[in-house]
N, C-alpha and C positions, 0 to 999 in steps of 0.2 A: 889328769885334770878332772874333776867334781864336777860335771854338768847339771845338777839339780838344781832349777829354779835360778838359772842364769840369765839375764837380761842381754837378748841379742837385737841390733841393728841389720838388721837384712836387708840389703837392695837386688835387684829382679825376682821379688816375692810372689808376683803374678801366678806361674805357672813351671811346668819343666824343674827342674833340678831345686830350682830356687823355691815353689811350692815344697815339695819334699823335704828340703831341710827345713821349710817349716814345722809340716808336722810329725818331724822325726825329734825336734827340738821341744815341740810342746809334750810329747811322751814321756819328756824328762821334764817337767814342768815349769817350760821356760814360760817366759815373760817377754815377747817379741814387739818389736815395732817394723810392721812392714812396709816397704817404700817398692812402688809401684809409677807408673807415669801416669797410671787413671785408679780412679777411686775403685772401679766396679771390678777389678780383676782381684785385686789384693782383698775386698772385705771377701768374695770366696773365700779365699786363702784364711783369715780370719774366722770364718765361721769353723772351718776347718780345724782350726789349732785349738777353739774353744770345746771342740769337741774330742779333741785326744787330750785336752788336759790342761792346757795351758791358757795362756790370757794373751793377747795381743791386740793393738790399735795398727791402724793405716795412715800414715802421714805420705800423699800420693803428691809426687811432683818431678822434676826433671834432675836426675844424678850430677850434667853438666852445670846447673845454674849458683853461682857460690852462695846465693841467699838460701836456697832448699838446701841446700849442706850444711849451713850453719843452724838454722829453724830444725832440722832434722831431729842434730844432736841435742839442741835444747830443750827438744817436748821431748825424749828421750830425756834427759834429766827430769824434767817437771814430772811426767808420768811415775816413771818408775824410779827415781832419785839414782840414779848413776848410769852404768855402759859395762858389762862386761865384755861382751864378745860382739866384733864387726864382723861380717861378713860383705865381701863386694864379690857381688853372684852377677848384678845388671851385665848385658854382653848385649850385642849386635853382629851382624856380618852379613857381606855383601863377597860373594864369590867370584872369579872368572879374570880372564886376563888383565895383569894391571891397567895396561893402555884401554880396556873398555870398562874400568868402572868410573862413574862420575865423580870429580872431586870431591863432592859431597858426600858419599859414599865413603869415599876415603877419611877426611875429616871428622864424620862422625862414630868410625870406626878407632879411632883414635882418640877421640875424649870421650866416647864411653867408657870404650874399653880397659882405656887406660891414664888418662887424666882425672876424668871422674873418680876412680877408686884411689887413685895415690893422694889428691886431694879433699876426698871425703876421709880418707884413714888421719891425713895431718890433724883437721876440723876435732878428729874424735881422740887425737891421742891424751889430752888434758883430761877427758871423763876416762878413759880408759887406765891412766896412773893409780885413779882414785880406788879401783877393784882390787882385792883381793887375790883375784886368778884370770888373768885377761888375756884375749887372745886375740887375734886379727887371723880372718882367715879368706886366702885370695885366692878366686875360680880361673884359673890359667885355662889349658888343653894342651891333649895330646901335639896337636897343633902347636906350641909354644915351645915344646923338645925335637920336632922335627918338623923340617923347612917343607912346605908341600905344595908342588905347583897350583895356580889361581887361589891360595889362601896366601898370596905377601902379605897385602894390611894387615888381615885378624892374626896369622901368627907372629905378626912383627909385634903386635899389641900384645899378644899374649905371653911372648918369650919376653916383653917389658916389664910385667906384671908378676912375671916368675923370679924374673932380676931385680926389680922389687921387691919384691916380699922376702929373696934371701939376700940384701941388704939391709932391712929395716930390721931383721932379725940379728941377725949382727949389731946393730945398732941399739937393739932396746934389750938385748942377752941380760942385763943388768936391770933392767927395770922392772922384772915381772906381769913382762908380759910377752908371752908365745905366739910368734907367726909361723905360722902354715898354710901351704902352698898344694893346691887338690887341679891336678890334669882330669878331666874326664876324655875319654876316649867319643868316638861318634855314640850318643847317646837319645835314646828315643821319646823325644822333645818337640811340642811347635817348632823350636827353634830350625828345627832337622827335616820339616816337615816338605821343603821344599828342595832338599836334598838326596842324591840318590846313591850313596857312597855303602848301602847298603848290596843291594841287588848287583849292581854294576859294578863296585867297584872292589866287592869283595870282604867290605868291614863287617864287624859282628858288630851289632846295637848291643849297648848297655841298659838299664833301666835308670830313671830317674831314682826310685826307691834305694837301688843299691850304692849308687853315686852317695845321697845323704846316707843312707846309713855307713858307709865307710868313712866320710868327713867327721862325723860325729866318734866312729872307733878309731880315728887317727888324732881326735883331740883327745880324748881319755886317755891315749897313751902317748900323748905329746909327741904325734909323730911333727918332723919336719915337711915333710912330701906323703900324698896319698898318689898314685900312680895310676889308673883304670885303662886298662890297654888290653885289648883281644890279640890273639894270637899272631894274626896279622901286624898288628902297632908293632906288637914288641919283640918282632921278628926286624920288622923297618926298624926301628928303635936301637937295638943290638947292633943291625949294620952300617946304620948311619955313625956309630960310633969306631966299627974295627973296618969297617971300609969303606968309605962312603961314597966312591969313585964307582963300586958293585952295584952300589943303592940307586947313586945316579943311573944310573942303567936301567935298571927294573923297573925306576919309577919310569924314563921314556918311553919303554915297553908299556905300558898301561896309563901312558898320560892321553890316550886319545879316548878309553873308557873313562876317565879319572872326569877330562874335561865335557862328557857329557854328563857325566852323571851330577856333576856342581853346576851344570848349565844355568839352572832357574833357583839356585843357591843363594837366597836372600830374606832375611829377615832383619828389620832396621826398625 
């Protein structure tokens, strides 16, 4: 896929992964509309993209509300006269034993996560027919291929989001336009900032930098799946698949560092 001068919809354009793809997107001289929950984090983001190359506006408002979903994709028409490529990057998470997060907690772990992006993708499918080379692209996690204790909610939303996107793929095979589905592994983000899965628990951090720039070489060569797993993931990964009775094991062995180090695991 021709990434030059693509019009993308980005949502958690803030900061983290979701900055990054923006201005890995403006290098190729996209044309973005950034969606953010406040104004002041995304025009960063913006001034950013104007200076690798590209152009972008901030339309700041809430992913779950169907009026900002629809407003979205409309000033997305008006500005830039069509949609090639979605992105739904927005996420949340609130970590730690099911029985102690607050329902609210859970609920909005839940339509951020993953009502917001399946419902903002519907909103955008009619602009997105109208492109030439379209693409829908959905920010899962490692987390969404393997179960991991105190992350139920987020990877219940995240293996939804993955089963998503390879339904909707299947579904729009014929209409030209390309879903793909990008796991980051633990990645070094606000988001992570209050997580200790690092030191304690033995994962290796990603960067945000390479996270986007692999999203963006998995659209160029129309991959399905972009995978970002340290040696660890994808050691857990392999045996959650040829033995996962092993895996349960090891993970018990290390679920009492596992559950300290997600202790204060929460960004919402």
């Amino acid at each position: 896929m021709e990434l030059s001068d693509k019009i993308i919809l980005l949502t958690g354009a803030s900061r983290g992964i979701g900055r990054e793809i923006a201005l890995a997107f403006a290098q190729k001289g996209g044309k973005l509309v950034l969606a953010g929950r406040n104004q002041e984090a995304p025009d960063e983001t913006r001034a950013g993209v104007e200076r690798a190359g590209g152009e972008a506006i901030v339309v700041a408002g809430d992913v779950t509300d169907a009026g900002w979903r629809q407003s979205v994709i409309e000033k997305t028409e008006q500005t830039y006269g069509g949609l090639d490529i979605l992105v739904n990057n927005a996420g949340v998470v609130s970590a730690g034993w099911l029985e102690s997060l607050s329902e609210a907690d859970v609920e909005q772990q839940l339509q951020i996560n993953l009502m917001a992006p399946i419902l903002l993708t519907r909103a955008a499918l009619p602009a997105l027919r109208q492109s030439s080379g379209a693409a829908i692209v959905n920010i899962s996690s490692i987390f969404g291929l393997l179960g991991m204790p105190f992350y139920a909610t987020y990877g219940a939303t995240k293996a939804g989001i993955a089963h998503f996107g390879e339904a909707m793929r299947r579904e729009l095979v014929d209409q030209g336009i390309h879903v793909m589905t990008v796991y980051p592994g633990a990645t070094d983000t606000p988001m992570m900032e209050t997580a200790g899965l690092g030191d304690k628990a033995g994962f290796a951090y990603d960067t945000p930098e390479s996270v986007a720039q692999a999203l963006l070489e998995g659209l160029e060569a129309e991959q399905l799946t972009v995978v970002r797993a340290d040696d660890n993931s994808q050691s857990m990964l392999d045996a959650n698949q040829q033995n996962p009775r092993q895996l349960d094991e090891q993970i018990r062995e290390m679920k009492p560092k596992l559950e300290e180090a997600v202790a204060n695991h929460r960004s919402m």
